[in-house]
C-alpha positions in Angstrom: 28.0 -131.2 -140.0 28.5 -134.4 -141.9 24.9 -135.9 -142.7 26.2 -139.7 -142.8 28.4 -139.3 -139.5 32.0 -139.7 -141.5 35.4 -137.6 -140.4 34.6 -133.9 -140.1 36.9 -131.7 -142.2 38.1 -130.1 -139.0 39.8 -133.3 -138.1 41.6 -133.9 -141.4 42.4 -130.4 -141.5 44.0 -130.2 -137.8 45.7 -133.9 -138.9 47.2 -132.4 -142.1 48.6 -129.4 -139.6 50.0 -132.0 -137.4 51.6 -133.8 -140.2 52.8 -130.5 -141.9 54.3 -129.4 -138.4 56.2 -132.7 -138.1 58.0 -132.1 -141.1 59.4 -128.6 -139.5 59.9 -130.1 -135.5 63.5 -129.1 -134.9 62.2 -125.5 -136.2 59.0 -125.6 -134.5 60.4 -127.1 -131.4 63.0 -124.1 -131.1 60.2 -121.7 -132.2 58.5 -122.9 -128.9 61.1 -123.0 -126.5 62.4 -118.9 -127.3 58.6 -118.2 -126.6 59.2 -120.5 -123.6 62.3 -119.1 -122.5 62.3 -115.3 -124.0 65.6 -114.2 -125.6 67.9 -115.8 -122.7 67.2 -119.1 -125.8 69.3 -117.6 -127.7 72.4 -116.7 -126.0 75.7 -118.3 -127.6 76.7 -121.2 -125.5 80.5 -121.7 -124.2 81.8 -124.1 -127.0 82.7 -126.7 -124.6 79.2 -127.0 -123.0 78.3 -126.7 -126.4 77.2 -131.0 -127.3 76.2 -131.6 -123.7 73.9 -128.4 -124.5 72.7 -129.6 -128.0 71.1 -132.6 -126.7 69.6 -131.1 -123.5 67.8 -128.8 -126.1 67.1 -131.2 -128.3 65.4 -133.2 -126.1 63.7 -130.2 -124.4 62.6 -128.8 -128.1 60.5 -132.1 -128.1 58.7 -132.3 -125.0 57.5 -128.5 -125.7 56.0 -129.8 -129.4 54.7 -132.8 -127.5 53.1 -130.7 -125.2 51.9 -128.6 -128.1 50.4 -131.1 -130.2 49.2 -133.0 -127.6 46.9 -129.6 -126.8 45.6 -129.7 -130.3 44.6 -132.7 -129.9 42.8 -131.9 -126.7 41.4 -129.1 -127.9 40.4 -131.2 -131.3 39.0 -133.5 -129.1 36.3 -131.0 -127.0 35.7 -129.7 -130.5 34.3 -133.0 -131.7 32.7 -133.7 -128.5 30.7 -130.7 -129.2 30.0 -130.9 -132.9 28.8 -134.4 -131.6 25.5 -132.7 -129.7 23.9 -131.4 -132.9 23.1 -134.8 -134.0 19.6 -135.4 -132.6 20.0 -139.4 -133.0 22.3 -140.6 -130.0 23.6 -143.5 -132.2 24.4 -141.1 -135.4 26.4 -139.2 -132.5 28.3 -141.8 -131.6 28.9 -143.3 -135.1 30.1 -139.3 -135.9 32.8 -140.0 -132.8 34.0 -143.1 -133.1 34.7 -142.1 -137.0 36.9 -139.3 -136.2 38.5 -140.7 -133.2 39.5 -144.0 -135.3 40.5 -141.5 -137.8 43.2 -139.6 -135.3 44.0 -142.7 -134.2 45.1 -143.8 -137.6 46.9 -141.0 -138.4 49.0 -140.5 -135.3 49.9 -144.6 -136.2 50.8 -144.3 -139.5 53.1 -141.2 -139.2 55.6 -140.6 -136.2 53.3 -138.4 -134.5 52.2 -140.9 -132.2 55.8 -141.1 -131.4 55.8 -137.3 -130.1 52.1 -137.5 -128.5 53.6 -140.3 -126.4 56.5 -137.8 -125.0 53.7 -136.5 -123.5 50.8 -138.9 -123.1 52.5 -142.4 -123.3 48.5 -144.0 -123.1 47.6 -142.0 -126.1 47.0 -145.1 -128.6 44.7 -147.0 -126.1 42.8 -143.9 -124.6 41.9 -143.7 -127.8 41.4 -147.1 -128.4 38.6 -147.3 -125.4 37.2 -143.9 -126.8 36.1 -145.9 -130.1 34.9 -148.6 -127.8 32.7 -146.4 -126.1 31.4 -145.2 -129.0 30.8 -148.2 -130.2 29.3 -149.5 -127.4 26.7 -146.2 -127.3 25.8 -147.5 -130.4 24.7 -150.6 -130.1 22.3 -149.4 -127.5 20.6 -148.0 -130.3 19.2 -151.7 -131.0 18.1 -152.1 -127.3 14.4 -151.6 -128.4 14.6 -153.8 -131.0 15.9 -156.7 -129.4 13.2 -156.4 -126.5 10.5 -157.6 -128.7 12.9 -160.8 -128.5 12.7 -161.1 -125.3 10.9 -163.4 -122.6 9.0 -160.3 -120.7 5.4 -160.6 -120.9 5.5 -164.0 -123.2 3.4 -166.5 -121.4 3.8 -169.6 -120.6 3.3 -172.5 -122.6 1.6 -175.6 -121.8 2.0 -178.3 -124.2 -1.1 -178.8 -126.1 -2.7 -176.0 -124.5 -4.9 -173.4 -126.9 -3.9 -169.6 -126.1 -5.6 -167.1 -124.9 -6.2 -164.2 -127.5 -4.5 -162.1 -124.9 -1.0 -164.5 -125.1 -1.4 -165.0 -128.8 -1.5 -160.8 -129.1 1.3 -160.8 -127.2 3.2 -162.7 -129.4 1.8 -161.1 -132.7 3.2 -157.8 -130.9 6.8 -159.3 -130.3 7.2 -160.0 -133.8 5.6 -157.1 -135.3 7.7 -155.0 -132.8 10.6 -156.6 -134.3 10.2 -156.2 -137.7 9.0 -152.5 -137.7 12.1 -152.0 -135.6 14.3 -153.5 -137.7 13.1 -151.7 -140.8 12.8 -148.4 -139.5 16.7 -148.9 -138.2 18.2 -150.8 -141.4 16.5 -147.4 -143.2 17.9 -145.0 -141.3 21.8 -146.6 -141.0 22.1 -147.7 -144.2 22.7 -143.9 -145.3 25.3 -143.8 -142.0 28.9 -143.6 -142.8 31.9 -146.1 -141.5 34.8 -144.9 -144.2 37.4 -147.2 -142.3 36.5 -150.9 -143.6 38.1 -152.7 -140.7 36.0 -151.1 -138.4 32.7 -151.0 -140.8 32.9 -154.8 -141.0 33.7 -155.2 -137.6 31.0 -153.0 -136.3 28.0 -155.1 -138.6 29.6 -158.4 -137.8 29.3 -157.8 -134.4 25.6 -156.4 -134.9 24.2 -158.9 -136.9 25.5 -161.9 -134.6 23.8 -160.1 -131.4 20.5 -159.4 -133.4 20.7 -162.6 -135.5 21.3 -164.7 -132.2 18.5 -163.5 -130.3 16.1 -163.9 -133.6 16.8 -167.3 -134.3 16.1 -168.2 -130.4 13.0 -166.1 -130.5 12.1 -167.7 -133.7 12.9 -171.4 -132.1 10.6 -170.8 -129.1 7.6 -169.9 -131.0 8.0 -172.4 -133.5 5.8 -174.8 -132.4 3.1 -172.2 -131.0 0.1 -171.6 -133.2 -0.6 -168.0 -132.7 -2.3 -166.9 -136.1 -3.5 -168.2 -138.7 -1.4 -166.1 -141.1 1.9 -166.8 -139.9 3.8 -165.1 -142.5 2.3 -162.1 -141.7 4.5 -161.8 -138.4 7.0 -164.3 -139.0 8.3 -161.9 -142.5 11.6 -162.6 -142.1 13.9 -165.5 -141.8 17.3 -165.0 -139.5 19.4 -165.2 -142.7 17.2 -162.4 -144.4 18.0 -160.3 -141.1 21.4 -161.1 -141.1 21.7 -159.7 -144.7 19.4 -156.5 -143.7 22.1 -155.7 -141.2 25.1 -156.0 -143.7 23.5 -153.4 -145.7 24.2 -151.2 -142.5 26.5 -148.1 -143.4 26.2 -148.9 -147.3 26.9 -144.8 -148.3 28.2 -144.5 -151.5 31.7 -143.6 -152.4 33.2 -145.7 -149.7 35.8 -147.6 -151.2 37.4 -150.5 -149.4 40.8 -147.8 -148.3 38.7 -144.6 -147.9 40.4 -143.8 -144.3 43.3 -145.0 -145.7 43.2 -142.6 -148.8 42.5 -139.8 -147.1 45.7 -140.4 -144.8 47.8 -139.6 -147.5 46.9 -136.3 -147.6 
């Protein structure tokens, strides 16, 4: 299994397949209607049935390698789904997911596969399309606890002029330190993730670092005024633009090139 989370070789390999199999589809197509239809497929037709015929087998021909590759991507699919389980981090899981679906996505897109999968399952592009969604979506969740410390629970209220209570100014101490240990510990970790596609790498910190970097700088606003230490500095460490460049850091792996999904689609 991948370390980082990118496409597993299994998809690229059962893409390549695909792709190799498309350039044969009136052969494979036949190849599965005699198993289909035994050796009554191959019976000479009456030469005036014989255009009428052609087409009707034509077009039969390609629902059967629809069906058929529509199965291997099912199949692909469960595959993934559990490949996906050995990751002990739910959010590398997800990043491990969304990569290869995005990456069958692409690939069905840019070659006429997608053209055959839709004989078959005309809601092919956006199934998949809400599939990297979810993923998406199961990954964000990983910044849940972090983004709690941002929060109002358990932050007391403030009377103006008022001195704190060592309980209330702990409480804040906590909040930020909370923050910033959680922020670390996850820039750390995801940095060494893998996003090969750059559309989706960029879209996937963007959207990140506006969610964290919104709730920060609100955080940040509400205890402006609010002396809670003496050493300020020592909570407060970062500033929301210092954050926001922490996060586009995220998924910095080396060898990713701008193209990389795109490179390896012209396989």
């Amino acid at each position: 299994m991948p370390k980082d989370g990118t496409v597993h070789e299994l998809t690229s390999n059962a893409i390549l397949f695909l792709q190799q199999l498309l350039d044969f589809h009136e052969t494979a197509g036949a190849m599965l209607a005699s198993q289909v239809l035994g050796d009554t497929y191959n019976i000479p037709l009456d030469p005036r049935e014989t255009s009428s015929a052609s087409s009707s087998t034509s077009d039969f021909n390609k629902r059967l390698l629809s069906s058929y590759i529509c199965k291997v991507l099912g199949n692909l699919q469960l595959n993934l789904l559990s490949k996906s389980k050995v990751y002990e981090d739910s959010a590398l899981s997800a990043i491990f997911l969304h990569n290869n679906y995005n990456y069958i996505l692409k690939s069905l897109e840019k070659s006429e596969l997608i053209q055959l999968v839709t004989v078959t399952q005309r809601k092919a592009e956006s199934s998949y399309r809400e599939l990297i969604k979810q993923q998406i979506d199961i990954y964000q969740r990983s910044w849940l606890k972090v983004l709690e410390h941002l929060t109002d629970k358990n932050m007391p209220i403030f009377q103006p002029g008022a001195k704190l209570k060592d309980k209330e100014r702990q409480v804040i101490k906590d909040k930020f330190k909370g923050f910033n240990d959680g922020l670390e510990e996850l820039c750390k970790i995801q940095k060494g993730w893998a996003i090969p596609d750059k559309e989706q790498r960029d879209y996937i910190r963007q959207s990140q670092r506006k969610i964290v970097s919104d709730a920060y700088r609100a955080f940040v606003q509400r205890c402006a005024n609010i002396s809670f230490t003496k050493n300020p500095e020592k909570y407060h460490k970062y500033r929301p633009e210092e954050v926001e460049e922490m996060i586009e850091k995220l998924f910095d792996t080396p060898n990713q090139g701008d193209d990389d999904t795109d490179a390896a689609l012209e396989l």
